[in-house]
DSSP file (Angstrom, degrees, kcal/mol; ACC not computed):
  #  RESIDUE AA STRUCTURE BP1 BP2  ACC     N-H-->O    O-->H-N    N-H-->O    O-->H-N    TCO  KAPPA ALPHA  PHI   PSI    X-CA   Y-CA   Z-CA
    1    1 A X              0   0    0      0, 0.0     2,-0.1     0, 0.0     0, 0.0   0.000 360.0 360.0 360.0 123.9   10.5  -13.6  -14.3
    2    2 A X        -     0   0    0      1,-0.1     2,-0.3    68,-0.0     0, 0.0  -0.352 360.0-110.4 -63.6 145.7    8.5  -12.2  -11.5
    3    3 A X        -     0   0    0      1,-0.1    -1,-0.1    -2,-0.1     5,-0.0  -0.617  26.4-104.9 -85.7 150.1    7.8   -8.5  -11.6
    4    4 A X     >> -     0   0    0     -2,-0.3     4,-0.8     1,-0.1     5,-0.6  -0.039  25.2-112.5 -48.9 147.3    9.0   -5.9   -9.6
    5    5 A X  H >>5S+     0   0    0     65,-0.6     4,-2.3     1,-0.2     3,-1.8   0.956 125.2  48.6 -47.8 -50.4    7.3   -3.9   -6.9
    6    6 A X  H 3>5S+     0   0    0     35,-0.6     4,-2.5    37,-0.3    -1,-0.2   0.967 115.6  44.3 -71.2 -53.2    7.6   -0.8   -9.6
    7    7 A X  H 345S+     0   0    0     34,-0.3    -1,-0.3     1,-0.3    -2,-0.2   0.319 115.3  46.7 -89.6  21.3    6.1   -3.1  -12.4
    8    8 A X  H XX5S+     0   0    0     -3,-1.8     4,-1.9    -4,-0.8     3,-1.2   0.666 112.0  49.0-113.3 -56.6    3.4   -4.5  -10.3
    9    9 A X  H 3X<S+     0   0    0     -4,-2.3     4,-2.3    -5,-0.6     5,-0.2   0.921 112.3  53.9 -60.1 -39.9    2.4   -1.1   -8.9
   10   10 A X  H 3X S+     0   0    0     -4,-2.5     4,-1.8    -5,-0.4    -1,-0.3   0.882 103.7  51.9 -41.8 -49.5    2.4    0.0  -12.4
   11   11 A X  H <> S+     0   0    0     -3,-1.2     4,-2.0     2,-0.3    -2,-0.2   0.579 107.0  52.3 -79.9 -48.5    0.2   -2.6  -13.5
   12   12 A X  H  X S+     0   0    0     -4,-1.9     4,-1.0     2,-0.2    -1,-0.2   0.754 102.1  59.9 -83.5 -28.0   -2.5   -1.8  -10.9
   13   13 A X  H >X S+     0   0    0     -4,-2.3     3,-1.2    -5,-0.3     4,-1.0   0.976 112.9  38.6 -76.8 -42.1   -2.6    1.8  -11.7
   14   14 A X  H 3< S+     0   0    0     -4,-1.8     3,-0.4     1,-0.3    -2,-0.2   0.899 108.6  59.5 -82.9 -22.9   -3.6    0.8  -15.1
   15   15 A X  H 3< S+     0   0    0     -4,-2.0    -1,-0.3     1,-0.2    -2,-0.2   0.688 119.7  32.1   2.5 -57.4   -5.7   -1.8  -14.1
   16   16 A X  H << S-     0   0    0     -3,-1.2    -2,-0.2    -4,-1.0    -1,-0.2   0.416 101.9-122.8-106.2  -1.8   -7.4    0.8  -12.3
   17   17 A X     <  +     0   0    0     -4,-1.0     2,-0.2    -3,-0.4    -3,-0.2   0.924  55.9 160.6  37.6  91.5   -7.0    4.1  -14.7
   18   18 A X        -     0   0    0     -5,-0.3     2,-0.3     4,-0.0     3,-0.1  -0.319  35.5-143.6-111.2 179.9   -5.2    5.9  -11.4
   19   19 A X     >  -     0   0    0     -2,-0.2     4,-1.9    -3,-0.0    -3,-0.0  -0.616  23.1-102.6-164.2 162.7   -3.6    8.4  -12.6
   20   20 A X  H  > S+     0   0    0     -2,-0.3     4,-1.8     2,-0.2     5,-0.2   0.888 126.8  46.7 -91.4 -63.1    0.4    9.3  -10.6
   21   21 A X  H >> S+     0   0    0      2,-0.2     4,-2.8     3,-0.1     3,-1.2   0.998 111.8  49.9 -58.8 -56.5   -1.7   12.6   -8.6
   22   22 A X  H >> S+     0   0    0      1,-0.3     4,-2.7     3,-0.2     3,-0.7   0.836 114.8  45.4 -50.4 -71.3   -4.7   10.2   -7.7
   23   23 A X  H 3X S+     0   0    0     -4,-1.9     4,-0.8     2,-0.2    -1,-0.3   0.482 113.8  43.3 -12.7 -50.0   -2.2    7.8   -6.4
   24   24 A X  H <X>S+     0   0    0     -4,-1.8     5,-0.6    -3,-1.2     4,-0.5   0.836 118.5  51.0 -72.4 -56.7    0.0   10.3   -4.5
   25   25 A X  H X<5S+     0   0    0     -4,-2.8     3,-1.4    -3,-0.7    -2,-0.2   1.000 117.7  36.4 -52.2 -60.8   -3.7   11.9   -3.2
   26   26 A X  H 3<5S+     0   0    0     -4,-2.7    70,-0.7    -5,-0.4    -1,-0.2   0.788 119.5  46.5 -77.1 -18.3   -5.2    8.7   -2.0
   27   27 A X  H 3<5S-     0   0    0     -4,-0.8    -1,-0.2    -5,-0.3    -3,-0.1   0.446 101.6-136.4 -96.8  10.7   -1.8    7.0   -0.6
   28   28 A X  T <<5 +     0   0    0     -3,-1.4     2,-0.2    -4,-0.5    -3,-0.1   0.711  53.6 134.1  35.7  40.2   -1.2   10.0    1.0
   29   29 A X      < -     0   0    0     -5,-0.6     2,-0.6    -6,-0.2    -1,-0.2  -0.446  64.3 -75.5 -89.1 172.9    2.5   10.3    0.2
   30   30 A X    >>  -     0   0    0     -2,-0.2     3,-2.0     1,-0.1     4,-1.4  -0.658  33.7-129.2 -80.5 132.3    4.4   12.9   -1.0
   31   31 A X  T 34 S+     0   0    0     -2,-0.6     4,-0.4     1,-0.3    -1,-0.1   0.500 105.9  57.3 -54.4 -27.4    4.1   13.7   -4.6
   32   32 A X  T 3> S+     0   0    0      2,-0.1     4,-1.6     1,-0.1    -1,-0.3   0.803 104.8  57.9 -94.2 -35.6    8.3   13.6   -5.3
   33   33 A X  H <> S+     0   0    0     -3,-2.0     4,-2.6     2,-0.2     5,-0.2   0.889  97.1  54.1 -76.9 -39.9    8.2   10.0   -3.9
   34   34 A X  H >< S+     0   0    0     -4,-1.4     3,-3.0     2,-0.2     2,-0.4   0.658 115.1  52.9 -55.9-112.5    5.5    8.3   -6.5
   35   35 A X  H 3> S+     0   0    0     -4,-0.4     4,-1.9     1,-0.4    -2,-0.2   0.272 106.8  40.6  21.0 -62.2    8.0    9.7   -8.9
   36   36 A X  H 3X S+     0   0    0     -4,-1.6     4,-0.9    -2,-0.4    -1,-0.4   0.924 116.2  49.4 -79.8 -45.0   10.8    8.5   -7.9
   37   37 A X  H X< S+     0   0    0     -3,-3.0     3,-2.0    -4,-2.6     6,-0.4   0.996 113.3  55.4 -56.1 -51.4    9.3    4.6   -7.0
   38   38 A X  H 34 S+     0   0    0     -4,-0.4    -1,-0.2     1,-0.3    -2,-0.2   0.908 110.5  44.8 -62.1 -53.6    7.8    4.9  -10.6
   39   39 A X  H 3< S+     0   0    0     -4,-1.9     2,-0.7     1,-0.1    -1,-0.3   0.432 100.2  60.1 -89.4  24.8   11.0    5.6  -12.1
   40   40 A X    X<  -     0   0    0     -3,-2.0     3,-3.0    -4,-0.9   -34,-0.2  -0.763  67.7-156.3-107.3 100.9   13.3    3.4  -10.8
   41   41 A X  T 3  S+     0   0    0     -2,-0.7   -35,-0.6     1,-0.3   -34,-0.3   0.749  90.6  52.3 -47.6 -23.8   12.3    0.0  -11.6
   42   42 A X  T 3  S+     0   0    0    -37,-0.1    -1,-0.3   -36,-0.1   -37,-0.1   0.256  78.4 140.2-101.5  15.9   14.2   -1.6   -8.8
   43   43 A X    <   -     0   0    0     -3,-3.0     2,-0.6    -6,-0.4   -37,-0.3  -0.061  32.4-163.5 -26.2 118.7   12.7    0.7   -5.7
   44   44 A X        -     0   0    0    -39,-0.1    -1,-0.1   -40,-0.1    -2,-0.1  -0.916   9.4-154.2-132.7 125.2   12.0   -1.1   -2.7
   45   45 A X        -     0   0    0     -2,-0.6     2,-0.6     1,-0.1   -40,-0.0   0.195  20.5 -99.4 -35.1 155.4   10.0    0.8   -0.7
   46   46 A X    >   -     0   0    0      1,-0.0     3,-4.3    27,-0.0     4,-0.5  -0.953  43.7 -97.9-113.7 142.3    9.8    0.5    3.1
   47   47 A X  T 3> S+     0   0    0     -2,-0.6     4,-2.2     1,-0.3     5,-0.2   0.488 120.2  45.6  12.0 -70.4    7.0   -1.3    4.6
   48   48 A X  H 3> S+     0   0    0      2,-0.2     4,-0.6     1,-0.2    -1,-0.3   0.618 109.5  54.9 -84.5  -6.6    4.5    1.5    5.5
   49   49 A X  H <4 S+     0   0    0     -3,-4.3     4,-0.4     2,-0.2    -1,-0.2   0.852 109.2  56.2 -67.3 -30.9    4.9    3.3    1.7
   50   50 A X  H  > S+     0   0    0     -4,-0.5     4,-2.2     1,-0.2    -2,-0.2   0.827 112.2  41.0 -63.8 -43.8    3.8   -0.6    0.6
   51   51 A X  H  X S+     0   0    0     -4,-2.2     4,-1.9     1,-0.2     5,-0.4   0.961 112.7  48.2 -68.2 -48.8    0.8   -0.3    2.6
   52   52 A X  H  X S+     0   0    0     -4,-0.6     4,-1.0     1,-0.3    44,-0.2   0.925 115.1  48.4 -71.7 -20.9   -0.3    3.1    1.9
   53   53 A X  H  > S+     0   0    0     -4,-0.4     4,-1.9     1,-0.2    -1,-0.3   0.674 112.8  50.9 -82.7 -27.1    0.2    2.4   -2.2
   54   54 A X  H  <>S+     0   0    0     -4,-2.2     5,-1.2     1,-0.2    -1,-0.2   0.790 114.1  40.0 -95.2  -0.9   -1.7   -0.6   -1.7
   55   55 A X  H ><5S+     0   0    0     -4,-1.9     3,-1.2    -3,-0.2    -2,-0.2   0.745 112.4  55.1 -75.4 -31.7   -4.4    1.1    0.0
   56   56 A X  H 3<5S+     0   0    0     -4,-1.0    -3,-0.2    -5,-0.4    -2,-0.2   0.901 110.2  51.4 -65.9 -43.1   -4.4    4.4   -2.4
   57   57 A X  T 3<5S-     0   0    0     -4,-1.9    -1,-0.3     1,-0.1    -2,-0.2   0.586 111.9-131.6 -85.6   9.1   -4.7    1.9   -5.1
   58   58 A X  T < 5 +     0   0    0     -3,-1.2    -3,-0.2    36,-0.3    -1,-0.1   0.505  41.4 177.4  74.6  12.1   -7.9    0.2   -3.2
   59   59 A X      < -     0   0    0     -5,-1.2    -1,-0.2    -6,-0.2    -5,-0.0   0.095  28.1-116.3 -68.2 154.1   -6.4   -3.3   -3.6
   60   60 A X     >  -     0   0    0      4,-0.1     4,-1.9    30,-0.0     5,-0.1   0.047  38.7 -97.9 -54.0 172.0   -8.1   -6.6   -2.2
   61   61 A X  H >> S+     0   0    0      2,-0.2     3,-1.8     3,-0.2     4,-1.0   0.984 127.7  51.5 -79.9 -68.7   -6.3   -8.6    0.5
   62   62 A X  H 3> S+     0   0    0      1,-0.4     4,-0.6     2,-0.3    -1,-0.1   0.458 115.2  40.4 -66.9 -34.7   -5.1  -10.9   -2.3
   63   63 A X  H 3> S+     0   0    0      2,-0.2     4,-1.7     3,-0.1    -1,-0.4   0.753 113.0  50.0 -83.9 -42.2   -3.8   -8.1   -4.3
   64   64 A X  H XX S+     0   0    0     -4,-1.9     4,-1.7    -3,-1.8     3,-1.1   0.986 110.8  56.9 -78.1 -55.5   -2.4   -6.1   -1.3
   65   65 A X  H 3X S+     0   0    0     -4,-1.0     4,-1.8     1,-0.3    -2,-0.2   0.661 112.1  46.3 -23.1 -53.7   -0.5  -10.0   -0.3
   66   66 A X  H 3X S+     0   0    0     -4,-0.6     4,-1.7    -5,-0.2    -1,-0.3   0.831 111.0  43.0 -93.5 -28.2    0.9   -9.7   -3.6
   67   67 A X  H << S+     0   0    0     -4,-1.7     4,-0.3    -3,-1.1    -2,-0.2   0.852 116.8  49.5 -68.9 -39.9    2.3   -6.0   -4.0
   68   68 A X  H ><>S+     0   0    0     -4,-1.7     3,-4.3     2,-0.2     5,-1.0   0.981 109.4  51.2 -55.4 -64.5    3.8   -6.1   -0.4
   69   69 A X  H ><5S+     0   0    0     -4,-1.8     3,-1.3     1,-0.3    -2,-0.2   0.866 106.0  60.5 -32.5 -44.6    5.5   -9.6   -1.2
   70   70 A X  T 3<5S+     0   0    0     -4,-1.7   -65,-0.6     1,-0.3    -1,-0.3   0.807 106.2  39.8 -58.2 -30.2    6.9   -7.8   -4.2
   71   71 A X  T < 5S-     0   0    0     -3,-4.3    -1,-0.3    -4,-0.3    -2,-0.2  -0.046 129.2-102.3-118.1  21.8    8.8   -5.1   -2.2
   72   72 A X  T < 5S+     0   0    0     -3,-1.3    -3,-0.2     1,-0.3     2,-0.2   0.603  86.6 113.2  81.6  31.7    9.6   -8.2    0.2
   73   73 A X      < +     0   0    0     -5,-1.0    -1,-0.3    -8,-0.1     2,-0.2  -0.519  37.9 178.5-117.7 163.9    7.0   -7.4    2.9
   74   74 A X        -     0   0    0     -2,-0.2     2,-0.9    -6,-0.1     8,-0.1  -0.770  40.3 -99.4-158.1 168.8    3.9   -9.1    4.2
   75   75 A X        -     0   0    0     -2,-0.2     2,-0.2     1,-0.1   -10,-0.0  -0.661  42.7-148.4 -84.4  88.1    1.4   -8.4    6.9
   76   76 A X    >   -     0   0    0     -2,-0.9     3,-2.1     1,-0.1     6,-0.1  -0.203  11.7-148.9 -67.2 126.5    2.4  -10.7   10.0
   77   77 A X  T 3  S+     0   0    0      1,-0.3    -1,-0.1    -2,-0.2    -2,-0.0   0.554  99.0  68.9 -86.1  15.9   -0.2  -11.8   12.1
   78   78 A X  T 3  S+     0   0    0      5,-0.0    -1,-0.3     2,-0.0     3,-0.1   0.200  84.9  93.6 -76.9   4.8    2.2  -11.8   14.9
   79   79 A X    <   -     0   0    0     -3,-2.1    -4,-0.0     1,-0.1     0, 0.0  -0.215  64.8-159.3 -92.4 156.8    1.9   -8.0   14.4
   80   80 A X  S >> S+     0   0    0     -2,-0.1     4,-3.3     3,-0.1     3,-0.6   0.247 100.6  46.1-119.6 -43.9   -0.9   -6.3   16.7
   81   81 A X  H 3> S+     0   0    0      1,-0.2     4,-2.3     2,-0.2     5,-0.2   0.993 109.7  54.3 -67.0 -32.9   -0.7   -3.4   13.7
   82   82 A X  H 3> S+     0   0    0      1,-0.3     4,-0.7     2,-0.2    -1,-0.2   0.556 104.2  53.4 -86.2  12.7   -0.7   -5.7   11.0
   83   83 A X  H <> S+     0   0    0     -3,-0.6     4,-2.8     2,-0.1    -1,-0.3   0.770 105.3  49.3 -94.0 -32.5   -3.5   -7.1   12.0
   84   84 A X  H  X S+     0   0    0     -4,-3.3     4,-1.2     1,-0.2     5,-0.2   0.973 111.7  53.7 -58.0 -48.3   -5.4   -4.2   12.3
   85   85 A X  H  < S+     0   0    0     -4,-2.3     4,-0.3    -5,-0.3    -1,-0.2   0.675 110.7  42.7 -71.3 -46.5   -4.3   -3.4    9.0
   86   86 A X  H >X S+     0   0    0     -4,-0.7     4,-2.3     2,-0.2     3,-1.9   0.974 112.6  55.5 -43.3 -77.9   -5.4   -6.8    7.5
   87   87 A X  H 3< S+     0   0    0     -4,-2.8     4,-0.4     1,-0.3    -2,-0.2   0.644 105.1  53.3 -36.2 -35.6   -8.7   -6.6    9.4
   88   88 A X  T 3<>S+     0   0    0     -4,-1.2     5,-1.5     2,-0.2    -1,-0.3   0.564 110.7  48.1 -83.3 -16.9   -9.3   -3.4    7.9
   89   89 A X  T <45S+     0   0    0     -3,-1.9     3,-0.3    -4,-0.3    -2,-0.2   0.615 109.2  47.1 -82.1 -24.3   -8.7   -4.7    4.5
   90   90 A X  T  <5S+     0   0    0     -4,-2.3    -2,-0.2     1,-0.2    -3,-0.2   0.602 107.7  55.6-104.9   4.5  -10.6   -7.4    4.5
   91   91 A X  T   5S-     0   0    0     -4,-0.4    -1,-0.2    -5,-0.2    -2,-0.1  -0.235 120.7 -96.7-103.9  23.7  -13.5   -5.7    5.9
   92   92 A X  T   5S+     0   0    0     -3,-0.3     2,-0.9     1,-0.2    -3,-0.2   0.571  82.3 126.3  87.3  -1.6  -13.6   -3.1    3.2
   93   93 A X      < +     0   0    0     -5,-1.5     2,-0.3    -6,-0.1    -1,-0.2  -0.817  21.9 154.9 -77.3  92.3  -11.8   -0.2    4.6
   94   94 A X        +     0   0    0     -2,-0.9     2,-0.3    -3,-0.1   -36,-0.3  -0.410  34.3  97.1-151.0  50.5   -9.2    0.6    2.1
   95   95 A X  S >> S-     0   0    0     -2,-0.3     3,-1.8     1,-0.2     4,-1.5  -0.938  71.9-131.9-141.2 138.1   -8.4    4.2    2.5
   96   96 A X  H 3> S+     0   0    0    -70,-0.7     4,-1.6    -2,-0.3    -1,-0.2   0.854 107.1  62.6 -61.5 -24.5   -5.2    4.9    4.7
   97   97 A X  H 3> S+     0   0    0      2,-0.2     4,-1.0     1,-0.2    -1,-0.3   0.769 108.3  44.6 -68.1 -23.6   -7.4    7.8    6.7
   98   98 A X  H <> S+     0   0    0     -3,-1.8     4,-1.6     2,-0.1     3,-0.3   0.981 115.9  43.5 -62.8 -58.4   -9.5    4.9    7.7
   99   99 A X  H  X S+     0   0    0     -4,-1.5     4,-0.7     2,-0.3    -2,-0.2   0.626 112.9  53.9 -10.2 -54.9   -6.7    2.7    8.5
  100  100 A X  H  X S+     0   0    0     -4,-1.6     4,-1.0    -5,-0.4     5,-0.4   0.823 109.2  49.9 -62.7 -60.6   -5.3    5.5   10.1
  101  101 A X  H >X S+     0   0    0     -4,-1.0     4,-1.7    -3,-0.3     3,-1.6   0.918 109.7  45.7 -28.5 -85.5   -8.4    6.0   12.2
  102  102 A X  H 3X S+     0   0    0     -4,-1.6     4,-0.9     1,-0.3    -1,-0.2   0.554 106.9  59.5 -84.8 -30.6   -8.8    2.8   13.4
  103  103 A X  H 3<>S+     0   0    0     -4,-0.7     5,-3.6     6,-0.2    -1,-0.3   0.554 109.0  48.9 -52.5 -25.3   -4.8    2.4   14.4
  104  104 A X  H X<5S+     0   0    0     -3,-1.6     3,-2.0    -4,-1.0    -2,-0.3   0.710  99.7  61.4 -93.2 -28.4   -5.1    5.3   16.6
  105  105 A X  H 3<5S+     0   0    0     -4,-1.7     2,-0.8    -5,-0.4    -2,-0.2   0.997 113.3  38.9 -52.4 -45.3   -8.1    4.0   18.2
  106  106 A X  T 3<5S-     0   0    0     -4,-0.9    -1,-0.3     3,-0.1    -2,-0.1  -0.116 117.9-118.5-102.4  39.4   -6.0    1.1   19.3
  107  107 A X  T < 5S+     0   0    0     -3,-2.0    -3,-0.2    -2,-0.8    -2,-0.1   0.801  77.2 128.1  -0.9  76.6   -3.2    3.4   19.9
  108  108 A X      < -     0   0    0     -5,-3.6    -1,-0.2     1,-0.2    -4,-0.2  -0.079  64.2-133.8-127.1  41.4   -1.0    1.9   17.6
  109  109 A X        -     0   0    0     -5,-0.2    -1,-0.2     2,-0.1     2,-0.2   0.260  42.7 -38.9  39.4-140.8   -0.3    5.2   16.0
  110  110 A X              0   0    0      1,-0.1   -13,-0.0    -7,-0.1   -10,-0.0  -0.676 360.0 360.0-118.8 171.8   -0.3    5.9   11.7
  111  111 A X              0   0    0     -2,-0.2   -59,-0.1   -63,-0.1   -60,-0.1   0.226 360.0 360.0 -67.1 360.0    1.2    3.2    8.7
């Protein structure tokens, strides 16, 4: 049985000894919303909450591929934002205020 976006996300925080506040700080969501994903196992998320949790957690493009897919997302490369978004992941940028950064440059607003 494949796991859930909640038991995947889980899985990378300990993976990564993140802690529920580091998470919240670094994906830059709101603090009530980690909470809530974490306990419900079957959350799905919308799109840009998958991105900013797989950026808070630092994850690879392989890793981010597989945590989006989990919440039934992926990064299209018909996308002019998900490409930035990509581009910025696989070039090492992996904090959503870079992300962030670099979306506005190309006025494609925030995740």
């Amino acid at each position: 049985m494949e796991e859930t976006f909640t038991q995947m996300l889980l899985r990378f925080m300990e993976e990564r000894k993140i802690t529920r506040a580091g998470l919240y700080k670094d994906a830059d969501i709101d603090r009530k919303l980690i909470y809530k994903i974490l306990k419900q196992k079957d959350y799905q998320p919308k799109k840009g909450t998958a991105v900013r949790l797989a950026l808070g957690l630092r994850l690879s493009p392989e890793e981010t591929k597989a945590l989006l897919e989990a919440a039934g997302f992926a990064l299209s490369r018909s996308i002019r934002k998900d490409c930035v978004i990509s581009d910025c992941i696989a070039r090492n940028r992996r904090t959503v205020w870079e992300v962030n950064r670099v979306l506005r440059a190309y006025g494609l607003g925030d995740i």
